[in-house]
Backbone and ligand atoms as CSV (ligand in chain L), in Angstrom:
chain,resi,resn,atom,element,x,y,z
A,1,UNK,N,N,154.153,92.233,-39.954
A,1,UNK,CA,C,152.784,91.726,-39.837
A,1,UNK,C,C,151.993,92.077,-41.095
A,2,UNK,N,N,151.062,91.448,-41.560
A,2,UNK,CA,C,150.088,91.609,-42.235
A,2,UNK,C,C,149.675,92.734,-42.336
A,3,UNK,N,N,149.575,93.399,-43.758
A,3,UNK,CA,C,148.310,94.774,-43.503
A,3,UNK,C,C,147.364,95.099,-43.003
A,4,UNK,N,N,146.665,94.056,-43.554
A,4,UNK,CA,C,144.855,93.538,-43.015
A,4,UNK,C,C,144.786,93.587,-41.436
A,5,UNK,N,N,145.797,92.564,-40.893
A,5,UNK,CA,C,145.506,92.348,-39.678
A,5,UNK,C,C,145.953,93.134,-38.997
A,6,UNK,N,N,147.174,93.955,-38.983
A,6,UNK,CA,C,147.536,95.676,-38.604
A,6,UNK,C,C,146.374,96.093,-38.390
A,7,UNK,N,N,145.314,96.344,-39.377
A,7,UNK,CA,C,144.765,97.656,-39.530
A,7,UNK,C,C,143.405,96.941,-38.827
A,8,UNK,N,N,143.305,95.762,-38.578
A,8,UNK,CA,C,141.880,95.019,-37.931
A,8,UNK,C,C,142.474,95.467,-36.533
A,9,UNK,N,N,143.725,95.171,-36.072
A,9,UNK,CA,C,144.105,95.194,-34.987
A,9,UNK,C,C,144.251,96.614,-34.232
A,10,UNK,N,N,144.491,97.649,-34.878
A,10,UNK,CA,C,144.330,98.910,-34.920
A,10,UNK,C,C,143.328,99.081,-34.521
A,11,UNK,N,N,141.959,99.081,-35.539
A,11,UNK,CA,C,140.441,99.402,-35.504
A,11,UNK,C,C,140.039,98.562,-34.353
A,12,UNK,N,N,140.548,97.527,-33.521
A,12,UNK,CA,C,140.457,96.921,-32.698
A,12,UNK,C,C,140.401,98.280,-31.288
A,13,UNK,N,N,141.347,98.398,-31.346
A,13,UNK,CA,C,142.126,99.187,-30.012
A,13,UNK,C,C,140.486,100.422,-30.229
A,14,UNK,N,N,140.152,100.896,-30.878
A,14,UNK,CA,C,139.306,101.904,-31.027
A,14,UNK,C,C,137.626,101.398,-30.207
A,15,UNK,N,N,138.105,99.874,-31.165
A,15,UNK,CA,C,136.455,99.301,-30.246
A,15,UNK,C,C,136.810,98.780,-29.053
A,16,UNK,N,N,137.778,98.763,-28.102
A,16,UNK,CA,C,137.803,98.704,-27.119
A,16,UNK,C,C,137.543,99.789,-26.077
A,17,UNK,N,N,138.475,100.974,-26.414
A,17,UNK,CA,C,138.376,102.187,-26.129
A,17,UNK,C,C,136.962,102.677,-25.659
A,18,UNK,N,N,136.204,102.615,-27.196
A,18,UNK,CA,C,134.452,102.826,-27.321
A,18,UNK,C,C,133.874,102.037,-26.098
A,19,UNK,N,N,134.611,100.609,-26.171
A,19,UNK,CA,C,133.872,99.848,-25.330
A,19,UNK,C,C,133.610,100.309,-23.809
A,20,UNK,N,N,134.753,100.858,-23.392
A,20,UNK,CA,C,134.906,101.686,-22.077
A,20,UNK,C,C,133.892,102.926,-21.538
A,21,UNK,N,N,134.278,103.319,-23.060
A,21,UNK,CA,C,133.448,104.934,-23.072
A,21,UNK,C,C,131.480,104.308,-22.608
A,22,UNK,N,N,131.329,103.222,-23.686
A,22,UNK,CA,C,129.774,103.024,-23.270
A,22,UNK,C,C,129.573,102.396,-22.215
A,23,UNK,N,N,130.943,101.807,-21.465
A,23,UNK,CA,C,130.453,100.948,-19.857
A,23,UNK,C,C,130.020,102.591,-18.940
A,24,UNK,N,N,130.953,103.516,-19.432
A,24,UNK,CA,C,131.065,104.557,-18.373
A,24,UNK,C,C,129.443,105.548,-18.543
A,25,UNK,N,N,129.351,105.076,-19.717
A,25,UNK,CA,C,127.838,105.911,-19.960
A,25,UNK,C,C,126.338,104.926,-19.265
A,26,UNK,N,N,127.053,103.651,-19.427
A,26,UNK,CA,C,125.932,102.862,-18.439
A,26,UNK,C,C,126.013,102.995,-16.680
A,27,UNK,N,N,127.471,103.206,-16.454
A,27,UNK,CA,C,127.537,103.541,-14.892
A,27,UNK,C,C,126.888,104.951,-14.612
A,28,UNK,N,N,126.962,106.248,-15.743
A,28,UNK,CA,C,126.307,107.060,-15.685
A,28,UNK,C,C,124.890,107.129,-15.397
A,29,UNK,N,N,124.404,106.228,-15.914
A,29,UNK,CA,C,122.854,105.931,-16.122
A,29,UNK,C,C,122.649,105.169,-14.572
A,30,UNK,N,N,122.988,104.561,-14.058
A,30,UNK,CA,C,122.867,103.869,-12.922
A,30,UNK,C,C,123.134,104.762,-12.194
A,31,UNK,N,N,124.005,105.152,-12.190
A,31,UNK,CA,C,124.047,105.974,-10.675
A,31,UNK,C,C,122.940,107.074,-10.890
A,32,UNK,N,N,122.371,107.688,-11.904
A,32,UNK,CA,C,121.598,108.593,-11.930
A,32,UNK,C,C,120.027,108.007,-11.379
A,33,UNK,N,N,120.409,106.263,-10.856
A,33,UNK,CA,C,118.880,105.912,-10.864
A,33,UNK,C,C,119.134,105.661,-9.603
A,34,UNK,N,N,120.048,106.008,-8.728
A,34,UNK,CA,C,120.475,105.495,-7.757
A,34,UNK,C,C,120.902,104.053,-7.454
A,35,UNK,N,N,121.187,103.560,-8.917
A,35,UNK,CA,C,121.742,101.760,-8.390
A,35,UNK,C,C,123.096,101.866,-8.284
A,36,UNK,N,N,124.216,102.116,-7.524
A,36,UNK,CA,C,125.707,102.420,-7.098
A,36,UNK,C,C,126.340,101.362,-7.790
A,37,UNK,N,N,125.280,100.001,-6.964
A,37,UNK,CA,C,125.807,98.840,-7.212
A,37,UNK,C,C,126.408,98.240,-8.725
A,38,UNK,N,N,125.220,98.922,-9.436
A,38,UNK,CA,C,125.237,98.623,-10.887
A,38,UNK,C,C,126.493,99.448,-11.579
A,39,UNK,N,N,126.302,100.623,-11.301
A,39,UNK,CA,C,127.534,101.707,-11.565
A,39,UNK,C,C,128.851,100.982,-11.605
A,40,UNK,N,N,129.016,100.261,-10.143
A,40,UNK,CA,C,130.178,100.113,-9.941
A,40,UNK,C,C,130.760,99.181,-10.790
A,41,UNK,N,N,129.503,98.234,-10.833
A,41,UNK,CA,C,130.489,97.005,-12.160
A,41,UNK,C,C,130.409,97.313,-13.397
A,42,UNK,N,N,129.954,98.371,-14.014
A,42,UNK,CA,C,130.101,98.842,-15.468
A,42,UNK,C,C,131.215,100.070,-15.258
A,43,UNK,N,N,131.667,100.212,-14.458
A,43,UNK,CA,C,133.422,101.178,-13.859
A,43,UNK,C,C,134.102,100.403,-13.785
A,44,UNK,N,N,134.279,99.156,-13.015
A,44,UNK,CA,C,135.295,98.136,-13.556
A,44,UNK,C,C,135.145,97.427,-14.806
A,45,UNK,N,N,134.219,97.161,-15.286
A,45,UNK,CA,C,133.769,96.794,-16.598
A,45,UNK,C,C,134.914,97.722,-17.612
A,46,UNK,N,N,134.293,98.891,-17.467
A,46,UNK,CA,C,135.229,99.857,-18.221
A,46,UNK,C,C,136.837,99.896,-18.209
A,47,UNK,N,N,136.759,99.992,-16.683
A,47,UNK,CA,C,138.550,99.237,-16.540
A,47,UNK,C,C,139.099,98.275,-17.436
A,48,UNK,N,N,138.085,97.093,-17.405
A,48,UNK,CA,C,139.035,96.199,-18.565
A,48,UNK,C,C,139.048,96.361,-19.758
A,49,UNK,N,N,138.052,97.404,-20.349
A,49,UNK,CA,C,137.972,96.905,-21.568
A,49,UNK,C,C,139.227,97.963,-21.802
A,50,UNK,N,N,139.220,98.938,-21.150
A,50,UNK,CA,C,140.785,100.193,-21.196
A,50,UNK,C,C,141.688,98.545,-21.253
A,51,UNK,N,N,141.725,97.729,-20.123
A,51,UNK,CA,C,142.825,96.774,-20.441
A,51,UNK,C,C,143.309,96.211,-22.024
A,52,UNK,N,N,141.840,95.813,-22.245
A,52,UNK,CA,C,141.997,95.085,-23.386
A,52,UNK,C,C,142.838,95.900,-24.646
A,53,UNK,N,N,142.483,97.204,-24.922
A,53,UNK,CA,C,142.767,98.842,-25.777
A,53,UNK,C,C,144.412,97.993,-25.795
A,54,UNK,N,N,144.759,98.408,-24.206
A,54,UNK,CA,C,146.534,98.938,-23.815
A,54,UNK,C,C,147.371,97.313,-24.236
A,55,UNK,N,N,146.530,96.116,-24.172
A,55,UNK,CA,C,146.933,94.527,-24.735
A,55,UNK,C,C,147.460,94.792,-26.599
A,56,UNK,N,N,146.083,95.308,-27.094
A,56,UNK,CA,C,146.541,95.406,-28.383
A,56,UNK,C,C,147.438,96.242,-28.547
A,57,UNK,N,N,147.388,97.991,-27.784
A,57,UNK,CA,C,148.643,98.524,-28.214
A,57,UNK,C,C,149.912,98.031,-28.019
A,58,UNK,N,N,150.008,97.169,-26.838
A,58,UNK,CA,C,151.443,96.716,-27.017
A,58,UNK,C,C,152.066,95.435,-27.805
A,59,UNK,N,N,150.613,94.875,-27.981
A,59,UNK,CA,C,150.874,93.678,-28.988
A,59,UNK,C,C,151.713,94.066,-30.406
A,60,UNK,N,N,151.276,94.936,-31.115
A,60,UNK,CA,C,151.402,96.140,-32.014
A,60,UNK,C,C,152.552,96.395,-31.870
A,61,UNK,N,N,153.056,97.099,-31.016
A,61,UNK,CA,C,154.090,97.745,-30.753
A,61,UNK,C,C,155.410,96.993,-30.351
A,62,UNK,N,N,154.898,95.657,-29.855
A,62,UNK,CA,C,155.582,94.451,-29.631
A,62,UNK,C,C,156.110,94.189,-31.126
A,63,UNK,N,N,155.581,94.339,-32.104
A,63,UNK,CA,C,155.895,93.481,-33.521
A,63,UNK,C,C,155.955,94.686,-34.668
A,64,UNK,N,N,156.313,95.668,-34.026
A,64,UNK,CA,C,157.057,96.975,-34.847
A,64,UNK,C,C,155.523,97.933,-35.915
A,65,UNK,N,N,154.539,97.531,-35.128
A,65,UNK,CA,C,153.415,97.978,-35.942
A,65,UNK,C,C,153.233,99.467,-35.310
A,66,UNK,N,N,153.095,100.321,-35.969
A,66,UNK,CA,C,152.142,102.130,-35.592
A,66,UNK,C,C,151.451,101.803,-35.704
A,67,UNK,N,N,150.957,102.417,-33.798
A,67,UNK,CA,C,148.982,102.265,-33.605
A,67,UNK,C,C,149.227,103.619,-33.636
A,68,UNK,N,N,147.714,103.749,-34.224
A,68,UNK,CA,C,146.841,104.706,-35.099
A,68,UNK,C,C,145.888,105.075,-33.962
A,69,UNK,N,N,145.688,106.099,-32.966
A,69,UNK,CA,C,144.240,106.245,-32.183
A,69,UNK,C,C,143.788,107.191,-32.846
A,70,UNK,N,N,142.166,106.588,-33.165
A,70,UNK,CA,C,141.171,107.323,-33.738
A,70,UNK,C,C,140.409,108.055,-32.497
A,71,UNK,N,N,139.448,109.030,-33.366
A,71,UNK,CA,C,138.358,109.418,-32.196
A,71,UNK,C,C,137.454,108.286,-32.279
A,72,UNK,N,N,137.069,108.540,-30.576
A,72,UNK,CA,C,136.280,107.570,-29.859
A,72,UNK,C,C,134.658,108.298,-30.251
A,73,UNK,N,N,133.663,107.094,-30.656
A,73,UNK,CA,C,131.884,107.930,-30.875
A,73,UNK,C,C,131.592,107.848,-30.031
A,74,UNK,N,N,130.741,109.121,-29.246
A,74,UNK,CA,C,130.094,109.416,-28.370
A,74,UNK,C,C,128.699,108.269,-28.373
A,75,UNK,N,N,129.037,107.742,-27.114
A,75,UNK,CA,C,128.003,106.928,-26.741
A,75,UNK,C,C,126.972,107.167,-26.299
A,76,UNK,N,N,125.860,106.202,-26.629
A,76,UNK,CA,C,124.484,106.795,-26.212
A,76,UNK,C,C,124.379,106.992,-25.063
A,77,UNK,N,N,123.316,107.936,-24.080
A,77,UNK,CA,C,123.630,108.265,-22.681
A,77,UNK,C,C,122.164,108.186,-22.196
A,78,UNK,N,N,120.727,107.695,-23.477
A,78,UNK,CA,C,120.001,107.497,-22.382
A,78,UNK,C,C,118.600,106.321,-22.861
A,79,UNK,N,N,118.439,105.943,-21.824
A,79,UNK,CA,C,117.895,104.519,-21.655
A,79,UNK,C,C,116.435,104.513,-21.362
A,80,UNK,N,N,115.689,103.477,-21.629
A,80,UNK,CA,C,114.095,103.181,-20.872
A,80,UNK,C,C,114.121,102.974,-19.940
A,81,UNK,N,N,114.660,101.810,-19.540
A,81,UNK,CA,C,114.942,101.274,-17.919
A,81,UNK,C,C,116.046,100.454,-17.975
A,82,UNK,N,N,116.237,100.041,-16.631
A,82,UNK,CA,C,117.537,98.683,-16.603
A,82,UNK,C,C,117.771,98.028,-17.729
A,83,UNK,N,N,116.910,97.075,-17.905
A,83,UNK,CA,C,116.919,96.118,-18.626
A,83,UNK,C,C,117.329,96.138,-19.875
A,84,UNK,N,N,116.587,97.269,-20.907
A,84,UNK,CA,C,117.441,98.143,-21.845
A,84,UNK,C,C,119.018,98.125,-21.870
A,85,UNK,N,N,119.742,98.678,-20.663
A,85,UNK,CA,C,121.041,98.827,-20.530
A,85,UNK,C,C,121.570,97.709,-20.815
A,86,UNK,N,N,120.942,96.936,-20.326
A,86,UNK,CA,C,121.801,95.404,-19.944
A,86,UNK,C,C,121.676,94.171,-20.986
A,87,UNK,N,N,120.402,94.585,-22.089
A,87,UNK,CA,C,120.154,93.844,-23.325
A,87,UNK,C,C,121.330,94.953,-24.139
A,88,UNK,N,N,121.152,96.168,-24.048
A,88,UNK,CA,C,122.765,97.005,-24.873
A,88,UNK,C,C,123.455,96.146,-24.993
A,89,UNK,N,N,124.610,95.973,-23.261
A,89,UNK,CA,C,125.371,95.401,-23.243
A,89,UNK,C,C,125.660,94.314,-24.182
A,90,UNK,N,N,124.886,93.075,-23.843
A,90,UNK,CA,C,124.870,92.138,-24.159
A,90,UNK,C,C,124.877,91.936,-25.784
A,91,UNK,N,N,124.405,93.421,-26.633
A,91,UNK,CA,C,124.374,93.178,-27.939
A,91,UNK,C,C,125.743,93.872,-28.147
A,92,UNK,N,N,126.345,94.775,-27.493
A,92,UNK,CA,C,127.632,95.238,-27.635
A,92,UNK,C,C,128.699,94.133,-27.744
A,93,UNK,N,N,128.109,93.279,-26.509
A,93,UNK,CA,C,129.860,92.052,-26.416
A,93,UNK,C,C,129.561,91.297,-27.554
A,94,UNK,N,N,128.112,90.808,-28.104
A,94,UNK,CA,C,128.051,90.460,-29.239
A,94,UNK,C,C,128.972,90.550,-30.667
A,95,UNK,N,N,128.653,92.249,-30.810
A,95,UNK,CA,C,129.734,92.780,-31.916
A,95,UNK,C,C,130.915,92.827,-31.600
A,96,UNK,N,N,131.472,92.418,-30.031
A,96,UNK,CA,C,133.100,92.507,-30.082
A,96,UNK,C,C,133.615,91.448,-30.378
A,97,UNK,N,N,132.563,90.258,-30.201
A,97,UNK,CA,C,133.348,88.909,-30.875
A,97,UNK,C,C,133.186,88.798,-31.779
A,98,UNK,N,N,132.561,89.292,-32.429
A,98,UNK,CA,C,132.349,89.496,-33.859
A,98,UNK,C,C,133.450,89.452,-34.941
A,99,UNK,N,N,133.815,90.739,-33.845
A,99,UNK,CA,C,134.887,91.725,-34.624
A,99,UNK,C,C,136.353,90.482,-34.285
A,100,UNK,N,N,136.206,90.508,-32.996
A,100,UNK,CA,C,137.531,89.657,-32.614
A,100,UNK,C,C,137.535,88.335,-33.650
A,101,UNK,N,N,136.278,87.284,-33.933
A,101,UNK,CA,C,136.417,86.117,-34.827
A,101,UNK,C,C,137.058,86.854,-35.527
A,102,UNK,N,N,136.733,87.986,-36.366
A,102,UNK,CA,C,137.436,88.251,-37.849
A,102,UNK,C,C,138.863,88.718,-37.795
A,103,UNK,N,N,139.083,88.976,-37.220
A,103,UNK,CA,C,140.389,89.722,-36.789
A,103,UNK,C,C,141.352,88.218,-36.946
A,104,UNK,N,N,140.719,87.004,-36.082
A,104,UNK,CA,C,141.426,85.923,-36.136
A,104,UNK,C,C,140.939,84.827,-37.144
A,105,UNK,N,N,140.281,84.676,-38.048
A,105,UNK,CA,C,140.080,84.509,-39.116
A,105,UNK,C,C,140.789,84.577,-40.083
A,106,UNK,N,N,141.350,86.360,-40.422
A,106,UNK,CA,C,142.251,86.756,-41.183
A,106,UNK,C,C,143.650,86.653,-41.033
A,107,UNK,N,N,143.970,86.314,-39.682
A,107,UNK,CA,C,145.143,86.388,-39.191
A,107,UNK,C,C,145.350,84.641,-39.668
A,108,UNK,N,N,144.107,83.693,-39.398
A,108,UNK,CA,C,144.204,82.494,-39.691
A,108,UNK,C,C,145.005,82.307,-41.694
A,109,UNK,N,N,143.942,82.913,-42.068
A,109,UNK,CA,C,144.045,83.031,-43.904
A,109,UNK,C,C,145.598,83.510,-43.814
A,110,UNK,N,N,146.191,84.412,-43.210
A,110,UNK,CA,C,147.897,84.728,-43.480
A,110,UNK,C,C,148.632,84.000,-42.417
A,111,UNK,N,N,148.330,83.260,-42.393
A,111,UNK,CA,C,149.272,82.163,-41.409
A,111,UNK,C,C,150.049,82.997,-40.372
A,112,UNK,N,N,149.078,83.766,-39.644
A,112,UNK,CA,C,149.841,84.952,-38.392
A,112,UNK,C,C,149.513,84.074,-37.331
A,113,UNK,N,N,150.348,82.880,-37.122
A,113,UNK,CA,C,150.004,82.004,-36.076
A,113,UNK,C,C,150.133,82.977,-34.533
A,114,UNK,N,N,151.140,83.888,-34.616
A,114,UNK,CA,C,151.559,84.659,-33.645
A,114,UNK,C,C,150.343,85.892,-33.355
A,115,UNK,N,N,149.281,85.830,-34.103
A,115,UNK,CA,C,148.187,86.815,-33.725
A,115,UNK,C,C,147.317,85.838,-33.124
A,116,UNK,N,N,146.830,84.659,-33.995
A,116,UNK,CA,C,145.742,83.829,-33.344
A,116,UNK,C,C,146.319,83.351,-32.097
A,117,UNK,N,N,147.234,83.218,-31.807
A,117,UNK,CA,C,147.554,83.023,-30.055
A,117,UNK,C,C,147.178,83.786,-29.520
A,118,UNK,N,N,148.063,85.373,-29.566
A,118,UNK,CA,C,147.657,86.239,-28.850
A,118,UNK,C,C,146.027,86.515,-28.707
A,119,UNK,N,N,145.119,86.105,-29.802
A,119,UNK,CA,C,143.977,86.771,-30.212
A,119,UNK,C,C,143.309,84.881,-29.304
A,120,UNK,N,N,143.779,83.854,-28.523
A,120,UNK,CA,C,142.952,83.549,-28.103
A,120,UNK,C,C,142.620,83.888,-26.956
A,121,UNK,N,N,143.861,84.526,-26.014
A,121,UNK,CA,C,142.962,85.272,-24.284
A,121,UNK,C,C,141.752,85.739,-24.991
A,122,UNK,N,N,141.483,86.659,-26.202
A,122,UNK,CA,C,140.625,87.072,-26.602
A,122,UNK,C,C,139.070,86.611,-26.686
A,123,UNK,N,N,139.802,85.303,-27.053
A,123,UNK,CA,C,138.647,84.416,-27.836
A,123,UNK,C,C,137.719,84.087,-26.588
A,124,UNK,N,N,138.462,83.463,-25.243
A,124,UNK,CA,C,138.170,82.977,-24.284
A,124,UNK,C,C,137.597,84.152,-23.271
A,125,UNK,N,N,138.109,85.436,-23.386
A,125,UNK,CA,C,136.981,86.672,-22.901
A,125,UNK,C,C,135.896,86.690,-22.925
A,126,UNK,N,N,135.777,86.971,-24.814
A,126,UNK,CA,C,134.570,87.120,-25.090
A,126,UNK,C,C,133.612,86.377,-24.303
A,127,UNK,N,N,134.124,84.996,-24.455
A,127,UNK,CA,C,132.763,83.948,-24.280
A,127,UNK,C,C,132.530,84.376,-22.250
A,128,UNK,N,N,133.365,85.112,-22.164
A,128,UNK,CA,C,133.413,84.946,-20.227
A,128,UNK,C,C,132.171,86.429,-20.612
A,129,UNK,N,N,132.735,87.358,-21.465
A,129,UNK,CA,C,132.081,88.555,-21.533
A,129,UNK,C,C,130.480,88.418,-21.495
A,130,UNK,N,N,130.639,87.523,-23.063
A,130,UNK,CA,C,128.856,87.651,-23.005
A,130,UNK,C,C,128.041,86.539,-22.021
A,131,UNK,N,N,128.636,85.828,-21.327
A,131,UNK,CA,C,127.842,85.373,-20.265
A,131,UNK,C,C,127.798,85.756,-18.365
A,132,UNK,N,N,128.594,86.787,-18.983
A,132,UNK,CA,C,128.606,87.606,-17.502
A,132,UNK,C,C,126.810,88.698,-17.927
A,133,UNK,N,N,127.630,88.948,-19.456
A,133,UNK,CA,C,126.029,89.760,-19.689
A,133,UNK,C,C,124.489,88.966,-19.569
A,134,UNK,N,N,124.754,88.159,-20.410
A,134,UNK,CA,C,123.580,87.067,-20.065
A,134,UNK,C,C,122.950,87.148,-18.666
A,135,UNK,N,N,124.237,86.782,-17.682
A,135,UNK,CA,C,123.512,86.163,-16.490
A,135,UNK,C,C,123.123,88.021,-15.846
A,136,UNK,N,N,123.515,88.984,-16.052
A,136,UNK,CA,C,123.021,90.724,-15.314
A,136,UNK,C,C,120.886,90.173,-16.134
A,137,UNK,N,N,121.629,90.086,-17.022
A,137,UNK,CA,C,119.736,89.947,-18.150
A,137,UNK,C,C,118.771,89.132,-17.073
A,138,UNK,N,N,119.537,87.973,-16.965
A,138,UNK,CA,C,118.224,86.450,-16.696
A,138,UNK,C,C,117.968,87.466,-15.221
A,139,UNK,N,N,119.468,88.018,-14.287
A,139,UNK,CA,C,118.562,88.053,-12.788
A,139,UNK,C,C,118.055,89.230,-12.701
A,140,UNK,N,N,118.019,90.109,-13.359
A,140,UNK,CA,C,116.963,91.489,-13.391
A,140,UNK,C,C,115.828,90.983,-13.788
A,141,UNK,N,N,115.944,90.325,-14.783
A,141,UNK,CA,C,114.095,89.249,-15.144
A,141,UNK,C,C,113.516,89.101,-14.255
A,142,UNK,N,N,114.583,87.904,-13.621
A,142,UNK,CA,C,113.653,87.101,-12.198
A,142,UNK,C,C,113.213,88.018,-11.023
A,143,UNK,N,N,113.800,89.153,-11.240
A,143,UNK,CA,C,113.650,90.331,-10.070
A,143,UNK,C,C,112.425,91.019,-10.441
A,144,UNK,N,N,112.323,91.363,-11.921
A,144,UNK,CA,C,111.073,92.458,-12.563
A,144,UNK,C,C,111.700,93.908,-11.989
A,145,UNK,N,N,110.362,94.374,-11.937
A,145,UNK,CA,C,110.618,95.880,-11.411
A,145,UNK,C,C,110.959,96.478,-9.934
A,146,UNK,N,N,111.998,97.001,-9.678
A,146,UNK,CA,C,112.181,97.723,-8.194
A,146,UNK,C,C,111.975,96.338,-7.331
A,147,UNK,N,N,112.251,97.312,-6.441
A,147,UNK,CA,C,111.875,96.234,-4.692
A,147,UNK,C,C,113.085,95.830,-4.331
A,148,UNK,N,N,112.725,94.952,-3.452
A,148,UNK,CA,C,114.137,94.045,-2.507
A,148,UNK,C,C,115.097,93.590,-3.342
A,149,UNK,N,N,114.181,92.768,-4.102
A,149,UNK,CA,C,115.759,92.148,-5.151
A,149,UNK,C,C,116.273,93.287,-5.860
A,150,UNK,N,N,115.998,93.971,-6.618
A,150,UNK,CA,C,116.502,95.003,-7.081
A,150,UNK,C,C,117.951,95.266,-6.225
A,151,UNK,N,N,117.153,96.174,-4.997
A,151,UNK,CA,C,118.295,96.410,-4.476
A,151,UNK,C,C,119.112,95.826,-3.427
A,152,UNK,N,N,119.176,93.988,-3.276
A,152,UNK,CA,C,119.819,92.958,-3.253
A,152,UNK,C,C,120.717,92.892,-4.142
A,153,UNK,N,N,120.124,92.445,-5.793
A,153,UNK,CA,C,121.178,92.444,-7.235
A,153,UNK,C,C,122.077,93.922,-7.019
A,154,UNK,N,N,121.804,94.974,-6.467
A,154,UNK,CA,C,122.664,96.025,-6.647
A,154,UNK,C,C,123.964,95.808,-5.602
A,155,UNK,N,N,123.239,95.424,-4.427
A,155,UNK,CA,C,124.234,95.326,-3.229
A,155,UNK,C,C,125.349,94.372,-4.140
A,156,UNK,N,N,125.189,93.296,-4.500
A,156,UNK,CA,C,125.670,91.830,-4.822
A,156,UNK,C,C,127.062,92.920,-6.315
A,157,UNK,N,N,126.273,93.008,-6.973
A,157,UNK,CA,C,127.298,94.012,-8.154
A,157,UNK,C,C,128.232,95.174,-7.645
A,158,UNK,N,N,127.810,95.828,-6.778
A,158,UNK,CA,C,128.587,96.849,-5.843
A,158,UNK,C,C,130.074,96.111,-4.971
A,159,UNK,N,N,130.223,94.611,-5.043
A,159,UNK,CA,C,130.781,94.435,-3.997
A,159,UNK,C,C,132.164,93.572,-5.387
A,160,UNK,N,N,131.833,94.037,-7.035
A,160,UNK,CA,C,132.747,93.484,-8.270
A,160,UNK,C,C,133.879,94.458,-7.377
A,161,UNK,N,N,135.158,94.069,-7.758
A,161,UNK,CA,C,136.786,95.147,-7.769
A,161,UNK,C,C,137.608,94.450,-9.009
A,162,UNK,N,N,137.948,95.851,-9.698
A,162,UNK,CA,C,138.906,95.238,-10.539
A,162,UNK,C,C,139.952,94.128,-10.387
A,163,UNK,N,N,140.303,93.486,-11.443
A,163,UNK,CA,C,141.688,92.806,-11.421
A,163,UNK,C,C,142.511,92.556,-12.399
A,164,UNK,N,N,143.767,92.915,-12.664
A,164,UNK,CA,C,144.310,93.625,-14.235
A,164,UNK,C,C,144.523,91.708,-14.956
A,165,UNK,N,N,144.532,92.111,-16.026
A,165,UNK,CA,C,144.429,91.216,-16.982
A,165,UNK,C,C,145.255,89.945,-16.427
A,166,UNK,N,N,145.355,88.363,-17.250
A,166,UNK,CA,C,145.900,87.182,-16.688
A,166,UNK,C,C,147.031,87.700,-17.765
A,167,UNK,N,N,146.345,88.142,-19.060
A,167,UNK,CA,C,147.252,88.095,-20.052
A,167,UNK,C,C,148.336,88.911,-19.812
A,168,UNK,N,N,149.928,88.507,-19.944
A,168,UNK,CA,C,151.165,89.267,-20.215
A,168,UNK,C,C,151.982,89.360,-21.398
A,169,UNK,N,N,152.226,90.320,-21.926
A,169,UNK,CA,C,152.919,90.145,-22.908
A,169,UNK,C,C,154.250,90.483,-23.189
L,1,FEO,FE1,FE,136.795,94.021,-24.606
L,1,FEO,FE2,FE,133.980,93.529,-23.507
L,1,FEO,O1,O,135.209,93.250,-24.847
């Protein structure tokens, strides 16, 4: 494989990792406000993005590449209110497609047809990612502060359960 894309793919596995670490610091934050509900889908949240980490390591490892685990940065742990959390989010999945276009970009420029495949479950995440975030944003809006809906939207998020990836490799 490519150097470049090795070492994108590498630094990949790290921002996934991270990615986990800051779902688990937002379930932290929720449950400390008493929303369970909310907790619970940024704990499966976290689940996948661990999925996504263990996809690239074996992709990697599939095609004779050494993954490299770095230390993970301590994620931020504290917030204004909801909404805060959930505009985070939403700027977080931002930078993961970010990262993911370039990753397949470069893989495009070295004719790693065998990454941009793998790298489209990717492609097609993201876009599921940031409009799962989107839509947490628009219905805390329409809710505002506390009350029934509040803890309606919590019941409704409390009732996410994991489910391991479509992708096999
Ligand atoms: Fe693995 Fe939420 O991106």
């Amino acid at each position: 494989m490519d150097k470049k894309v090795a070492t994108l793919l590498n630094e990949q596995i790290n921002k996934e990792f991270f990615s986990a670490y800051l779902y688990l610091s937002f379930a932290n934050y929720f449950e400390n406000e008493g929303l369970s509900g909310f907790a619970n889908w940024y704990v499966v949240q976290a689940q996948e993005e661990r999925d996504h980490a263990m996809l690239i390591v074996k992709y990697l490892q599939n095609n004779e590449v050494k993954v490299i685990l770095e230390a993970i940065e301590k994620p931020e742990n504290t917030w204004d209110d909801e909404l805060t959390v959930l505009k985070a989010g939403l700027e977080h999945e931002k930078f993961i497609t970010d990262s993911i276009n370039t990753i397949y970009a470069t893989a495009l420029e070295v004719k790693d047809f065998r990454t941009t495949q793998f790298l489209d479950w990717f492609i097609k995440e993201q876009g599921e990612e940031e409009t799962n975030a989107n839509d947490l944003i628009n219905k805390a809006q329409l809710i505002g502060k506390g009350g029934k809906g509040l803890y309606m939207l919590d019941q409704e998020l409390g009732s996410r359960t994991y489910t391991a990836p479509s992708l096999v490799l």
